[in-house]
LOKOL-394733 format. One record per residue (C-alpha): x, z, y. Coordinates in pm, 1 decimal, decimal comma. Each point is the difference from the previous one (the first is absolute). Layout:
<atoms>
u:w:v
X:Z:Y $
...
</atoms>
This chain:
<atoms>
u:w:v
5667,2:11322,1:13121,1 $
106,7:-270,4:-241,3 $
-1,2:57,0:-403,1 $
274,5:118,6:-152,7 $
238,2:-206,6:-163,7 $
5,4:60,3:-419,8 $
387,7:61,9:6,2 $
40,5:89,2:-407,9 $
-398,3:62,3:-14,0 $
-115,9:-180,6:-364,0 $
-270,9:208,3:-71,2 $
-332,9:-196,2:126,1 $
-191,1:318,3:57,9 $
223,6:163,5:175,5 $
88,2:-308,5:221,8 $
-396,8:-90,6:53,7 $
-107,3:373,4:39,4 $
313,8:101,2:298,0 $
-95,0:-348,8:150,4 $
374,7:-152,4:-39,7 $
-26,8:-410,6:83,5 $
-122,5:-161,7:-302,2 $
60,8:-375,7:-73,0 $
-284,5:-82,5:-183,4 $
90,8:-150,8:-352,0 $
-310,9:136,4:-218,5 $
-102,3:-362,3:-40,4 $
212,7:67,6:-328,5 $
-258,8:181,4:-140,9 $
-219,0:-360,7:-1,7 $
296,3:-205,1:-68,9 $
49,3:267,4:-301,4 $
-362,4:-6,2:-126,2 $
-36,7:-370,7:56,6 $
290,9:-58,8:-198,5 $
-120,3:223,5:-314,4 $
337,4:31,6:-110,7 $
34,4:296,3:-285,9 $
388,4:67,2:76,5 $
133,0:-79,4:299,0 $
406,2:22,9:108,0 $
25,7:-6,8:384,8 $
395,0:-60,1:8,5 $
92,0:48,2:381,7 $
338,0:117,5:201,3 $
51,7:344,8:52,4 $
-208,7:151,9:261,5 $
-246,4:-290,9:77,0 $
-321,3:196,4:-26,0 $
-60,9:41,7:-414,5 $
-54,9:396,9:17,8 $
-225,4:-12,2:284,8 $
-188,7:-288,7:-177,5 $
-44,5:195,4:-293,2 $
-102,2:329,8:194,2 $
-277,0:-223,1:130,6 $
-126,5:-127,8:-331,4 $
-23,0:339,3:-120,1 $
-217,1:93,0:283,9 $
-220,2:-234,8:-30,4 $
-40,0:-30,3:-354,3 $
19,5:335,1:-93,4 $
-318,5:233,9:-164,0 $
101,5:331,3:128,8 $
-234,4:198,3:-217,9 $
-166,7:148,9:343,9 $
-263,0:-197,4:215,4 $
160,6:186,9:293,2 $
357,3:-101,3:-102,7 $
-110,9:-396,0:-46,9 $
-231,4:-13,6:326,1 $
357,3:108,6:201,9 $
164,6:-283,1:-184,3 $
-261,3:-241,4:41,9 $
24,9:68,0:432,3 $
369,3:-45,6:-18,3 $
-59,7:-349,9:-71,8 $
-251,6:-65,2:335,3 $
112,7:-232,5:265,3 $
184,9:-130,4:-232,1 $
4,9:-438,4:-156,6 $
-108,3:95,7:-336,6 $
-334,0:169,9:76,4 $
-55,7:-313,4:145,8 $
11,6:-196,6:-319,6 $
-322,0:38,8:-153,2 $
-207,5:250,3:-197,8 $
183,5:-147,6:-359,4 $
323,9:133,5:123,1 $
-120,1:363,1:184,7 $
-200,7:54,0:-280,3 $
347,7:61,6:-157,2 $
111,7:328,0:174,9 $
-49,4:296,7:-181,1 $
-73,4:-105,2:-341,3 $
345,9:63,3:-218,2 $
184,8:235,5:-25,9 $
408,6:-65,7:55,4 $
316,6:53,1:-151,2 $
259,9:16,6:270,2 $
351,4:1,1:-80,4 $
305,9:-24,7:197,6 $
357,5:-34,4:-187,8 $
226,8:5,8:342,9 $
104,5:354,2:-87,5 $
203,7:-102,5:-302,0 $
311,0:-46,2:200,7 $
275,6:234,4:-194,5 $
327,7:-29,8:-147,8 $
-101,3:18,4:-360,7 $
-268,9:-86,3:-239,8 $
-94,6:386,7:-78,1 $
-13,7:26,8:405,8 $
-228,3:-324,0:60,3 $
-249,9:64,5:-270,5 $
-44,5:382,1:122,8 $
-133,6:-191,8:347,2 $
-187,1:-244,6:-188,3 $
-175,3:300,0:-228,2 $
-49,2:220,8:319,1 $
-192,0:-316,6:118,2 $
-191,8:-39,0:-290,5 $
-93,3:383,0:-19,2 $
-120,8:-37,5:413,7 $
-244,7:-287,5:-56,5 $
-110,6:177,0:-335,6 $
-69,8:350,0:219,9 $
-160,4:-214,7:250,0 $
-292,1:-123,1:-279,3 $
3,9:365,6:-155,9 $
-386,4:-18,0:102,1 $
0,3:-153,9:-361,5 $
52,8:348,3:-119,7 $
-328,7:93,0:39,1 $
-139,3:-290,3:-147,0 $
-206,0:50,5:-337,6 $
84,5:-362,4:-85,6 $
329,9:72,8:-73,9 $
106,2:209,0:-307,9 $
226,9:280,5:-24,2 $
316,8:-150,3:-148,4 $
-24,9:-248,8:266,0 $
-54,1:275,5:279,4 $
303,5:158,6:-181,8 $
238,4:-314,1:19,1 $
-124,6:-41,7:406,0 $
91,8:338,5:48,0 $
338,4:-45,0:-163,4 $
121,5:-370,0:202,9 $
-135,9:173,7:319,9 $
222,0:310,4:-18,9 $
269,1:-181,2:-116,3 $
48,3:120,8:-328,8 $
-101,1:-321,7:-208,3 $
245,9:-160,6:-200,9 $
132,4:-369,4:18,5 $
-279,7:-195,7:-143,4 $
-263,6:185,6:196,8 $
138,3:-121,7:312,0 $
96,6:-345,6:-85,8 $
-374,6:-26,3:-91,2 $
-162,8:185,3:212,0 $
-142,1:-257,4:203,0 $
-211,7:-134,2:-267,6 $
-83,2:382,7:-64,6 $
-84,9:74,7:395,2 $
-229,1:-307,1:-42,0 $
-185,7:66,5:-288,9 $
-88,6:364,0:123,6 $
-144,0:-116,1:341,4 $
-186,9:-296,0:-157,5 $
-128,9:265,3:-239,6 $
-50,2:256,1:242,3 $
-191,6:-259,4:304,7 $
-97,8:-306,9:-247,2 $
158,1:-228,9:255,4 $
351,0:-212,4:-105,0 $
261,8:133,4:213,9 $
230,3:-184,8:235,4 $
359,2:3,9:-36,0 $
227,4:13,7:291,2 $
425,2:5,3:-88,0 $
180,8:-47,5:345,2 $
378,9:-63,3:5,0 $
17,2:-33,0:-339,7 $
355,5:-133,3:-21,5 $
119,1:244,4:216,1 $
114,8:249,7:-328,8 $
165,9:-383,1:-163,8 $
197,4:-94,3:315,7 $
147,0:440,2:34,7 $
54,7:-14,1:-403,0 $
198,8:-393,2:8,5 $
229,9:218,7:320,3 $
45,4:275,9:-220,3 $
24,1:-119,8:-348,0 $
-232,8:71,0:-180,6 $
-282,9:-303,7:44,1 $
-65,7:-36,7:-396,5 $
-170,3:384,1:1,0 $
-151,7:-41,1:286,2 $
-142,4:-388,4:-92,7 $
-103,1:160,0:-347,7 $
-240,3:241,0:181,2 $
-144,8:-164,0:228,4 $
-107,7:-284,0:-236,3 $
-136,5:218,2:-210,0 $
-201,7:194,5:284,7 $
-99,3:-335,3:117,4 $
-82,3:-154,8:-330,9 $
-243,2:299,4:-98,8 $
-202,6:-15,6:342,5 $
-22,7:-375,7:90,5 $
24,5:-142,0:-391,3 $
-358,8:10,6:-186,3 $
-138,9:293,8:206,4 $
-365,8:7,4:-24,8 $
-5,4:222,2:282,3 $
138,8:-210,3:283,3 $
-174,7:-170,1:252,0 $
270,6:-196,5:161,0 $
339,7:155,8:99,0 $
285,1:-116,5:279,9 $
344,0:89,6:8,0 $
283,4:-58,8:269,8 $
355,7:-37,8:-2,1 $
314,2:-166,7:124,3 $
78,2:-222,3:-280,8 $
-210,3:-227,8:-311,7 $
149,6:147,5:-290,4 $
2,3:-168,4:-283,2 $
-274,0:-3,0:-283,0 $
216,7:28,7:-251,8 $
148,5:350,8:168,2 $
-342,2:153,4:163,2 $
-311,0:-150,4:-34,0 $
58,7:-106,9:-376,4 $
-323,9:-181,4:-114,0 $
-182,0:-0,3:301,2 $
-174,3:-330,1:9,2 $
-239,5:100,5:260,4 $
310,3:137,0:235,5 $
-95,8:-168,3:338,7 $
283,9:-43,2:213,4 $
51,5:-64,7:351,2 $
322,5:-72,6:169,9 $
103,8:-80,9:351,8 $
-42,8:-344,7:-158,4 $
-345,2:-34,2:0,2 $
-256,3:-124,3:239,2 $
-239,8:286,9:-164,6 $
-16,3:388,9:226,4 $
248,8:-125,6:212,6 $
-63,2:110,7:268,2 $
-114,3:356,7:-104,4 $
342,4:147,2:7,9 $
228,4:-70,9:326,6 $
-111,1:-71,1:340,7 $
-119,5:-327,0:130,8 $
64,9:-160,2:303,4 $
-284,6:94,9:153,8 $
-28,9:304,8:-135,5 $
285,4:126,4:166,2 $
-54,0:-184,5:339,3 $
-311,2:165,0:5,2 $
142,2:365,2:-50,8 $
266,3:-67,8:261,3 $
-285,6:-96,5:245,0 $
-142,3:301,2:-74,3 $
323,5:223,6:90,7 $
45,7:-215,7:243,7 $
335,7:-127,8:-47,2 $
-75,9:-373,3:-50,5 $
310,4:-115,4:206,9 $
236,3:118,1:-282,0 $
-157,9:-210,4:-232,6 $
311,1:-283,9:-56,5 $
225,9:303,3:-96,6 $
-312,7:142,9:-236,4 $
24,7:-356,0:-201,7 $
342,7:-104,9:-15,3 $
102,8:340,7:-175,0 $
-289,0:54,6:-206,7 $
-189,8:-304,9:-64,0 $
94,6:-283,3:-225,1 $
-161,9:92,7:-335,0 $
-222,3:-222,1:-188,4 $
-233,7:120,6:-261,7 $
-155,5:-305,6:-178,9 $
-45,4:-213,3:322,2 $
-86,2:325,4:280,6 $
239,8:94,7:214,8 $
70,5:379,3:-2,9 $
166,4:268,3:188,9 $
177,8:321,0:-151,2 $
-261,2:236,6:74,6 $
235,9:319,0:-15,7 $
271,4:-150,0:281,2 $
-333,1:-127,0:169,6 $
-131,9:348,1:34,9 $
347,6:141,4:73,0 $
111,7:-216,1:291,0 $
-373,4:38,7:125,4 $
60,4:408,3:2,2 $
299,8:-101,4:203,1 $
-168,2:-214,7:212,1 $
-267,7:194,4:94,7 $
248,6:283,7:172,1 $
227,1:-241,2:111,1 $
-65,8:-351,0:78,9 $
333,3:-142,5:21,8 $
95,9:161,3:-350,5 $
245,3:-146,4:-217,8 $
-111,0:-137,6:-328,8 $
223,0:167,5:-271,6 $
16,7:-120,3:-420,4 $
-302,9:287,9:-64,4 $
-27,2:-138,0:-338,1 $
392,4:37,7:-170,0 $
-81,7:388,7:-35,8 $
-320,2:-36,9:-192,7 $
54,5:-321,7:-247,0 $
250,8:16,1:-297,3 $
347,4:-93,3:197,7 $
206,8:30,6:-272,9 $
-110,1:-304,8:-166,8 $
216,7:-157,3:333,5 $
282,0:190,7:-75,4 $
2,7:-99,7:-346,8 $
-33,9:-352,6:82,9 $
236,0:-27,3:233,7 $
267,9:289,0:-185,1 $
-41,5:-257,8:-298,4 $
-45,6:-347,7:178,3 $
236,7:-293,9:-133,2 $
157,9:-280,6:225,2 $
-336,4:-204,4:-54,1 $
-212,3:286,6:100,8 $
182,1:87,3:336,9 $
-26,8:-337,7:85,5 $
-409,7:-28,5:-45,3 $
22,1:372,8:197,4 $
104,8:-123,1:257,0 $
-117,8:-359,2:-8,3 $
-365,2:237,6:49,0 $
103,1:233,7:263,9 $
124,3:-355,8:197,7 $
-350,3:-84,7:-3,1 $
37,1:-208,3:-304,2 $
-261,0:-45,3:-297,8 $
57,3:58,5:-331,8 $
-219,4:-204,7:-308,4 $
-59,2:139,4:-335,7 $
-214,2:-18,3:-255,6 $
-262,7:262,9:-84,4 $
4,8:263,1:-241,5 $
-292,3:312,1:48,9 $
132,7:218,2:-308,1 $
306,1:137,1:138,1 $
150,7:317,7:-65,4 $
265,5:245,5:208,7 $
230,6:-125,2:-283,1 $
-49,7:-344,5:194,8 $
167,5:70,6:311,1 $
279,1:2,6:-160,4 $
-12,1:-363,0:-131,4 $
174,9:-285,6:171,5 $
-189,2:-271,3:133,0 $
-414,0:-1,2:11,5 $
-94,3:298,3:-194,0 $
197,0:232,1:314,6 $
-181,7:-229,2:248,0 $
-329,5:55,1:-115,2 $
62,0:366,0:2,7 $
96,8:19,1:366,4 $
-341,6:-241,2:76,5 $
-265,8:235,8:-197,1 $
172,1:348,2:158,4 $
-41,5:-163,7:313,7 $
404,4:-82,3:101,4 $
-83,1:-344,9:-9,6 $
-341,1:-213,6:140,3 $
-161,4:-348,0:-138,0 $
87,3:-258,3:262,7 $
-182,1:-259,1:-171,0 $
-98,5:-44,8:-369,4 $
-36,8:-355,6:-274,2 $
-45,1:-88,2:-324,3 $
224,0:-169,5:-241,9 $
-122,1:-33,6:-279,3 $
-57,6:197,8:-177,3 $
197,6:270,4:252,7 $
-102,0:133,1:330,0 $
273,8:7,3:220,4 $
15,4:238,9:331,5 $
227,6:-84,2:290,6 $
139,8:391,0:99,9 $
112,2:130,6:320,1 $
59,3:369,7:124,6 $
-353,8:78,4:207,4 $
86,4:166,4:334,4 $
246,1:184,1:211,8 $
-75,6:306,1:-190,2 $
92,5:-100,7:-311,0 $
310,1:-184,7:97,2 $
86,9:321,6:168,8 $
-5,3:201,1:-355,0 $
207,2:-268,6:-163,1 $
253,9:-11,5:326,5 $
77,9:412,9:19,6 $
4,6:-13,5:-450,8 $
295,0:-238,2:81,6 $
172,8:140,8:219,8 $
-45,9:394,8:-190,1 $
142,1:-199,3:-321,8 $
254,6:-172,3:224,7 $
124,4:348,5:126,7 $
2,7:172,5:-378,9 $
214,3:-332,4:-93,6 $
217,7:50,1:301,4 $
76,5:358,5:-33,4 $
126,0:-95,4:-340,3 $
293,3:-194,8:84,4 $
297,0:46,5:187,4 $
107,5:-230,3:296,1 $
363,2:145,3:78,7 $
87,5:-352,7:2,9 $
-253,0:-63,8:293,3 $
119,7:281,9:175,7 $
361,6:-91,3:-66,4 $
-14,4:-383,2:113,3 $
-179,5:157,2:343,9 $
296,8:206,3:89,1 $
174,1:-266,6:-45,6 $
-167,8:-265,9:179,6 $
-66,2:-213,8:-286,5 $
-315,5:-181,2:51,1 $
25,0:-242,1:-261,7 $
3,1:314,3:-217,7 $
-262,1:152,5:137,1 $
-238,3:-306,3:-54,3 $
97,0:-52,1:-369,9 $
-100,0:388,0:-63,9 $
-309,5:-65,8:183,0 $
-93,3:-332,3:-197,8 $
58,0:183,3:-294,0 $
-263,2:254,0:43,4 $
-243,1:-270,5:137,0 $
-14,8:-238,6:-272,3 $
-195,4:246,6:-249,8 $
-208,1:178,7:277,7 $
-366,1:-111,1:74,7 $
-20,4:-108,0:373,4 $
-302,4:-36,3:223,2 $
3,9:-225,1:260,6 $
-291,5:46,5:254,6 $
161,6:302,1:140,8 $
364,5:-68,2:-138,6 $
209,9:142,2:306,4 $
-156,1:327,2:-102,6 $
68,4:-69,2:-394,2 $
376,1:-79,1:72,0 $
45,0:266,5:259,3 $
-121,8:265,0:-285,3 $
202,6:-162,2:-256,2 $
317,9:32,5:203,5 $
-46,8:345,8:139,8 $
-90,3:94,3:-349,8 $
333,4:-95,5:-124,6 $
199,5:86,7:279,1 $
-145,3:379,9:-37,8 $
131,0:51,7:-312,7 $
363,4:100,8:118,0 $
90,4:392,7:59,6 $
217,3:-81,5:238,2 $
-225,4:-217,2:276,6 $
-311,1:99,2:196,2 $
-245,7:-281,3:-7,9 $
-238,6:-29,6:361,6 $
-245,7:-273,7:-19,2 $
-174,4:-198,0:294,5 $
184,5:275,7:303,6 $
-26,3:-112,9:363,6 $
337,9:-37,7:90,8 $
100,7:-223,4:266,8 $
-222,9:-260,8:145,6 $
-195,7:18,8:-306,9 $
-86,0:118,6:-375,1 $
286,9:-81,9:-221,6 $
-104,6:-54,3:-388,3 $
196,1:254,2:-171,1 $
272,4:233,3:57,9 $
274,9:135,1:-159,7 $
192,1:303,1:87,8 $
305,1:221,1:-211,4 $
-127,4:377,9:139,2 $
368,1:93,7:126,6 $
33,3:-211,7:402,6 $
327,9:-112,6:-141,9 $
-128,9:-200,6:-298,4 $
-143,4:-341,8:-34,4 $
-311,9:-120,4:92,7 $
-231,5:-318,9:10,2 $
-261,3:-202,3:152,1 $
-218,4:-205,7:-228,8 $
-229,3:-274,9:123,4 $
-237,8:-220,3:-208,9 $
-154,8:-310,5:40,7 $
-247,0:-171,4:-217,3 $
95,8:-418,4:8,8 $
-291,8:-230,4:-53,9 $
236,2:-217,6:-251,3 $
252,3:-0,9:-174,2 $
226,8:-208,4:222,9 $
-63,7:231,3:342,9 $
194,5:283,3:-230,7 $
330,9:-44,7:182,6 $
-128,6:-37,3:303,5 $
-259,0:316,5:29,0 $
299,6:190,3:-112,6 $
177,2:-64,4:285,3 $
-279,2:60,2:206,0 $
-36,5:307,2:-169,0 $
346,6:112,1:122,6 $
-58,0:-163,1:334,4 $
-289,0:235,3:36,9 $
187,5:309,8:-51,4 $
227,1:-96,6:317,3 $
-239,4:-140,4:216,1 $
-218,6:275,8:-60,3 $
287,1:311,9:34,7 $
-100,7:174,4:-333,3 $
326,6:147,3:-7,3 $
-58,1:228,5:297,2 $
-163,9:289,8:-165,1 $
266,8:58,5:-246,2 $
240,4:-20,5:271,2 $
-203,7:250,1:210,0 $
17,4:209,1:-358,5 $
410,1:-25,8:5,0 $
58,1:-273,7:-302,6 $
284,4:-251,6:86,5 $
3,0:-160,7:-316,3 $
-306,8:-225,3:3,4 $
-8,8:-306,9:-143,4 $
-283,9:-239,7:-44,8 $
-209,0:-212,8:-264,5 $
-262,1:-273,0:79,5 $
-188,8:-54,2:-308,4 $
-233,9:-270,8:-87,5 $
-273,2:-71,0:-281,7 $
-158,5:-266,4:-157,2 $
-224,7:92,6:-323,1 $
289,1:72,2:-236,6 $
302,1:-126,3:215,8 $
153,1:180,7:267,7 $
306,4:-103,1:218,0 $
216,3:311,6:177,8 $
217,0:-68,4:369,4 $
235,4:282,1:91,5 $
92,2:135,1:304,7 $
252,5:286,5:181,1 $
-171,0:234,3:241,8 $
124,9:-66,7:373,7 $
</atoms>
């Protein structure tokens, strides 16, 4: 039987120990020691491998207290690159012990609500070092004050320092500097910037930050993951040894993602090679410093797929795990200018900007770079190419893959539909009855110009915006893509009582400007030639009348037509 595939699994031990597929990356534990850096920011996209990495650090680094405990740890790691590394890097396992904190949880509507997660977090890696306890190292008001954060029943300032504290009782308690692991956290600053209330929530975790990674005695080295480099001057105030790495740099990357080869090798292994052209042009396209990466979660997930069904359809796995709405507040919020570079990218177009790490969910909101550079570091946006300027680096944008262009087509047309339902088009309906085409078009233009259009699949863009807006009357059925006839007519319009009015709709999609006239015609041609009257006449209507309609970005032209 083959492995099983790690669908949601980021705990190492459990993924090593139930014999899930593993691809390989604890050559970061080399990189990471080579490196020697004392604080080191791993700033990734959502869901590109940062928890699991982190499980795996703790594994391997981690003094368990019990021989038997650190000899299971130590075999999780055979087979595997970085026990091929040499004795200066093996000699590592087992000889720290590790604080290992997730802040994912902190995901509520208000401040009180988000730092109750981030507490109950706190208090679960405190009761998981309660071994401490027993320690004689440790005196009683400090026993006291462990027992307090871990039941939850601390005050403020205990648990916006209790890293530092947690620290200082297991280097007391082992004699060994402790490692610091922190994953996702700007997970708590991107749900507190939704919800309003980022100042509280950026004023505690500086100062739980500050007291653990600032001057501590007791640290070995720490690393911490997230979305987004935020700012010094808002998080890591006065951290001059803060190591970052972005996507930017040629440093770890490729530690977090999928290579190339990587992922050709796991779909020889399921044996579902042939599928491989679909695998990369919806989920490669990422470049981290100069490697090529995959998204390892849509990897995994059309490889699940796969591996029951061959000819499976590749779906946009990733727009129900990553942070969405900062596409429907771009595009809910986008100017003239801004539409225009949308869609400029989801033509296949590039986009150049200059660079700026520090940004901030306050950012996306900004017009121009700042909003640009927030899509590339969450991962809505991929480096083409990168140069220098002096003294700027400049990256030339584009939207990575299928996937993603997927997320940013269905956010358009869910904030096209909210805009739509809005509005009333009485007028549209009105200038149908009566045959008035040149009406009809100057309704449709008018809902066009401000609308964000995609081109590569733009017969199904202007067939949703039209049946969107033609839905919106009580007093007409809307039927889209029916056989009738000799074919599939585009859309259909029906009054429910036999003797009222109804329509046929056809769309074309003109290559320029200048074949607008023309492909409406066609349009209505095609309604004729191809008899998509007949099923409403087999239904009883006798009032049909018909519309060729025909698009060109944000232009249409409308040809009318009686039913015969």
């Amino acid at each position: 039987m083959k492995k099983a595939l790690p669908v949601g699994v980021d705990n190492f031990a459990k993924l090593i120990k139930e014999d899930y597929y593993y691809v390989d990356k604890t050559l970061l534990i080399k990189e990471l020691l080579d490196l020697k850096g004392e604080v080191n920011l791993f700033t990734r996209p959502r869901r590109f491998g940062k928890t699991l990495n982190l499980s795996m650090l703790r594994y391997f680094f981690e003094d368990t207290g019990s021989d038997v405990e650190n000899a299971r740890n130590r075999e999780l790691f055979q087979g595997l690159k970085i026990m091929d590394a040499g004795g200066a890097y093996t000699n590592r396992m087992g000889t720290c012990p590790v604080i290992n904190l997730t802040l994912k949880s902190a995901k509520q509507d208000t401040f009180e609500s988000a730092y109750g997660k981030l507490r109950e977090a706190i208090a679960e890696e405190f009761e998981r070092h309660c071994e401490v306890l027993e320690n004689d190292g440790i005196n009683e008001e400090s026993k006291q004050l462990f027992r307090e954060i871990s039941g939850g029943t601390a005050g403020y300032d205990a648990y916006s320092g209790a890293l530092k504290f947690l620290s200082k009782c297991l280097y007391q308690a082992t004699g060994a500097q402790v490692v610091v692991l922190i994953d996702e956290y700007d997970v708590p600053l991107e749900n507190a910037y939704f919800k309003g209330f980022y100042d509280k929530m950026v004023g505690f975790i500086r100062s739980l930050f500050e007291s653990v990674l600032k001057t501590n005695d007791y640290l070995q080295f720490a690393v911490i993951s997230g979305c987004l480099r935020i700012s010094k001057e808002s998080i890591f105030t006065g951290l001059n040894h803060l190591n970052i790495v972005s996507i930017l740099d040629k440093k770890y990357s490729e530690h977090f993602g999928f290579t190339e080869a990587e992922v050709r090798r796991m779909m020889a292994y399921y044996e579902v090679e042939s599928r491989f052209p679909t695998m990369k042009r919806w989920y490669d396209g990422y470049l981290f410093g100069n490697t090529e990466v995959y998204n390892p979660w849509s990897v995994i997930k059309f490889m699940y797929d796969l591996y029951s069904d061959i000819d499976a359809f590749p779906h946009p796995y990733w727009i129900n795990t990553s942070s969405n709405d900062i596409i429907k507040e771009l595009i809910a919020e986008a100017d003239r200018e801004t539409k225009e570079q949308i869609e400029r990218l989801l033509n296949g177009e590039t986009l150049d900007i200059q660079v700026h790490e520090e940004v901030t969910y306050a950012d996306m909101h900004d017009k121009g770079e700042n909003l640009w550079n927030f899509l590339y570091f969450t991962g809505y946006l991929t480096k083409e190419s990168e140069y220098f300027k002096e003294p700027f680096i400049f990256l030339r944008l584009k939207v990575p893959n299928t996937e993603v262009k997927t997320i940013y087509q269905s956010t358009i047309m869910g904030w096209l539909r909210k805009k739509i339902e809005k509005q009333d088009f009485r007028d549209l309906y009105r200038a149908m009855e009566e045959g008035n085409a040149e009406k009809v078009g100057e309704v449709l233009n008018e809902q066009l110009f401000p609308t964000i259009s995609f081109y590569d699949g733009a017969e199904n863009f202007y067939h949703g915006f039209l049946t969107g807006i033609l839905s919106q009357s009580e007093n007409y059925i809307v039927k889209s893509n029916r056989e009738s006839g000799d074919g599939r007519s585009d859309i259909m319009v029906k009054s429910p009582s036999l003797r009222g009015r109804s329509f046929i709709v056809e769309v074309k999609v003109s290559e320029s400007i200048d074949d607008l006239e023309m492909d409406a015609e066609r349009a209505l041609q095609q309604i004729y030639d191809k008899k998509y009257m007949e099923e409403l006449r087999t239904e009883g209507y006798r009032k049909i009348d018909c519309f060729g309609v025909a698009f060109y970005r944000k232009d249409c032209e409308v040809r009318f037509g009686k039913g015969i």
